[in-house]
C-alpha positions, 0 to 999 in steps of 0.5 A: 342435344338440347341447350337454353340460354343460360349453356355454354358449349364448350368443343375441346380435348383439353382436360386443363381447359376444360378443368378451368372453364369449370371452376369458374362457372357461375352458380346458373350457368351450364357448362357443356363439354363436347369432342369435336366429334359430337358438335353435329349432336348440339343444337346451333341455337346455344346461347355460346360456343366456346371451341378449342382451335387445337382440337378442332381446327374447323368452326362449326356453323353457329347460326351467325352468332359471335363466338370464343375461340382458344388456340395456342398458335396464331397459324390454327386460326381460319381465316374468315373468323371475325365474329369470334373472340380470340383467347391465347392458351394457356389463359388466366382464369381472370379471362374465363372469369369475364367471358362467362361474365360476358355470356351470362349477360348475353343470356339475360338480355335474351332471357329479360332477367337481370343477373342475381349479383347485380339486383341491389345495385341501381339499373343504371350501374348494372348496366356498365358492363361494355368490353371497351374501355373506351365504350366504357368510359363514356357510357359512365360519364353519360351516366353519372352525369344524368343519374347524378347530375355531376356538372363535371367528370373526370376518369383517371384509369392505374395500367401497368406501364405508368405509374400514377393515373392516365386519363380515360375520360373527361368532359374537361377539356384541359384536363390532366392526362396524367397524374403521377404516383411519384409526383410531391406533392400529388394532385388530389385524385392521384393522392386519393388513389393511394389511400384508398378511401373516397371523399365526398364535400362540399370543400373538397381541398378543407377535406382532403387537409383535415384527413391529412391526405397531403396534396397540392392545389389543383384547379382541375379538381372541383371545389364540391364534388366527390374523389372516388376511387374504384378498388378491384382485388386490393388494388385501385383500377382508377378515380372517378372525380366528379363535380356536384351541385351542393344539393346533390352530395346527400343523395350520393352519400345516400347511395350503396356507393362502396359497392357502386364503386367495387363494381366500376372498379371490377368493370373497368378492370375485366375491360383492361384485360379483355382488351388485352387478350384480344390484343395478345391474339394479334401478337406473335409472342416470341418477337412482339410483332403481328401475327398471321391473325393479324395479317389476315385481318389487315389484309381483309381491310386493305384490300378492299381500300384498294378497290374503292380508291384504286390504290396500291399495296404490295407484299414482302415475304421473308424466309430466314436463309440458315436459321436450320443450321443455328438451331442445329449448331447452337440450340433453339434458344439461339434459334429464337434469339436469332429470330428477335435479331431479325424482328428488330432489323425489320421495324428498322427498315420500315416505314410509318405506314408499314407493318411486320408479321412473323406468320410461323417458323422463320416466316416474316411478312411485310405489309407496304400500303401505298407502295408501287413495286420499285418502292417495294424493292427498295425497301426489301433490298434495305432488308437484305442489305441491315441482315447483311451488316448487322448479323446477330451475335451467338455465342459470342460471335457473329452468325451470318444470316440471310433471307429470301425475300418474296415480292408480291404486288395486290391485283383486282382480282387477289383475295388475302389468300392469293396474294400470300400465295404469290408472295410465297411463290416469289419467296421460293423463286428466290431460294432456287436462285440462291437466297440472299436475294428477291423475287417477284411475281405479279400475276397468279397465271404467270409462269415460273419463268415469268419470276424475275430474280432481283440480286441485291447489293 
């Protein structure tokens, strides 16, 4: 099956998946839909793949080439995948919306052609397109300020989490780092945020009191200069302040700048959420602890650290002991609330450099970098000891709970795989030996009778 830069292939059985990537195709793209079966009939050379990880659990060769993977479960990603993008299902159309953004200007770059939407805006603002917020950020400070000649520029991104402005970008050293919606009254850029409506001048605070845009003296704001929010969908995404020799305020009157800044605005806004969703595929939705992606990633950039600096890094792997039966007695979403109790024991237990993940089930992996073996034991056995006191409460009653605890410590010759494997094995030696406790093993070709068995008190 023939492609051209402009194809997406999109491998999936899911009709929803499907359905939506469709409906949010721009007009020139082509969209392909094949079955895992029939990717042997596509040539590698497609401008993008996009594969389903619940249908096909197995990536295709793609030339080298990045690609989009969408899975349900943390534990249907293979390792070794990280060249691919990763998109939780079900996802928002805002995410498709942005990785065919993303295509389309992959395909124009190989193409030499601009893209239709973006020929009446100037090159260099078309040109602001990068996923990185920060990336982002400061290719649009260099660019203002080249383009524009601004003397001084500040960008303040809106997030859900604050309410007012956080500072993205300044080449303003004592700049603001926030700016709140709630403050009376508000600085300029965080009042300018609220109205809406952007203001150019040469006395920028004359302006802002003849526009009766009530607002505190603020000598991080210029005195000529431009406060320009960056509207997306009926909201603000943030304020570009910027300022402007005297001389330069009619060539930016002059410019397209309501549509300059719907597409800042919808730039930074489509990097937010991408951003975003790369960070909810390392998330473990139930608990908010890391991920078996995430821990594979770690694990891959861990460990050769500990071969160049001949470092230390050991590995606890955790089984919940009698969550089987809180299922069975009190439903899973006792079940699940059991497993948060048990997330939240583990960030109390750990320390600054280390790390949890729940990798599937009542499965829990601790990463301790640094860390010889009786360090190790001692921070497994603060684990089984905080289970011990503090079990959760289920239907208004304490329900005990324990772990096995596996030990495993990284050896020259362990890749990510075999030193989960080892912790593994551990863990399950201390199931045999009668839960609530730890084991260990240090080497690959040890015996069972090699694992030693560490009651903890």
């Amino acid at each position: 099956m023939p492609t051209d830069p402009q194809t997406v292939v999109l491998v999936t059985n899911d009709v929803a998946l499907m359905r939506l990537a469709e409906r949010m195709r721009p007009p020139g793209a082509r969209l392909v839909r094949v079955s895992p079966e029939q990717m042997k009939f596509v040539s590698h050379s497609a401008a993008r793949w996009w594969i389903d990880l619940d249908s096909c659990p197995t990536l295709p060769e793609t030339a080298g080439r990045p690609c989009v993977c969408f899975y349900s479960d943390g534990r249907s990603i293979p390792p070794r995948t990280a060249r691919a993008t990763f998109v939780r299902k079900p996802c928002q159309s805002a995410i498709l919306g942005i990785l065919w953004a993303e295509a389309c200007d992959e395909a124009n770059v190989r193409s030499g052609g601009p893209h239709p939407a973006e020929s009446a805006l100037p090159a260099w603002v078309a040109r602001l397109q990068a996923l990185d917020v920060r990336e982002l950020t400061r290719t649009l400070t260099t660019e203002v300020k080249r383009h524009w000649q601004a003397e001084t520029v500040s960008i303040y991104l809106t997030t859900p989490e604050s309410n007012g402005l956080i500072l993205a970008e300044s080449d303003q050293s004592d700049a603001p780092v926030s700016l709140g919606f709630g403050e009376y009254p508000p600085a300029p850029a965080a009042a300018v945020a609220r109205r809406g409506e952007a203001v150019i001048s040469d006395d920028l605070s004359a302006t802002l009191a003849a526009k009766r845009i009530a607002c505190r003296a603020d000598e991080h704001c210029p005195t000529c200069g431009a406060l320009l929010p960056l509207p997306v969908d009926g909201q603000i995404a943030g304020v570009l302040m910027l300022g402007l020799p005297r001389d330069r305020l009619t060539t930016l009157r002059r410019s397209p700048l309501d549509a300059i800044r719907c597409f800042i605005g919808r730039a930074i806004r489509n990097a937010q959420q991408y951003q975003q969703a790369r960070s909810e595929a390392r998330i473990d939705r139930l608990t908010g602890l890391y991920n078996y992606r995430w821990l594979l990633e770690t694990l891959d950039r861990e460990i050769p650290r500990c071969r160049r600096h001949a470092g230390t890094l050991c590995l606890l792997l955790l089984d919940v002991d009698g969550l089987k039966n809180v299922n069975d007695r009190f439903g899973h979403r006792a079940g699940d609330a059991a497993l948060q109790h048990v997330a939240r024991q583990l960030r109390a237990c750990l320390r600054r450099p280390d790390s949890a993940a729940r990798i599937g089930g009542d499965e829990f992996v601790v990463v301790l970098p640094d860390t010889t073996p009786e360090g190790s034991q001692h921070v497994a056995e603060r684990i089984l000891e905080t289970l011990r006191k503090d079990p959760p409460t289920i239907a208004n009653r304490p329900q005990p709970l324990t772990a096995s605890i596996g030990l495993a410590q990284w050896r020259d010759h362990y890749d990510a795989g075999a030193l989960i494997e080892a912790a593994d094995r551990a863990m399950y030696a201390a199931k045999r030996q009668g839960r609530d406790r730890t084991a260990t093993t240090l080497l690959p070709c040890e015996s069972a009778g090699a694992i030693a068995g560490a009651q903890s008190a």
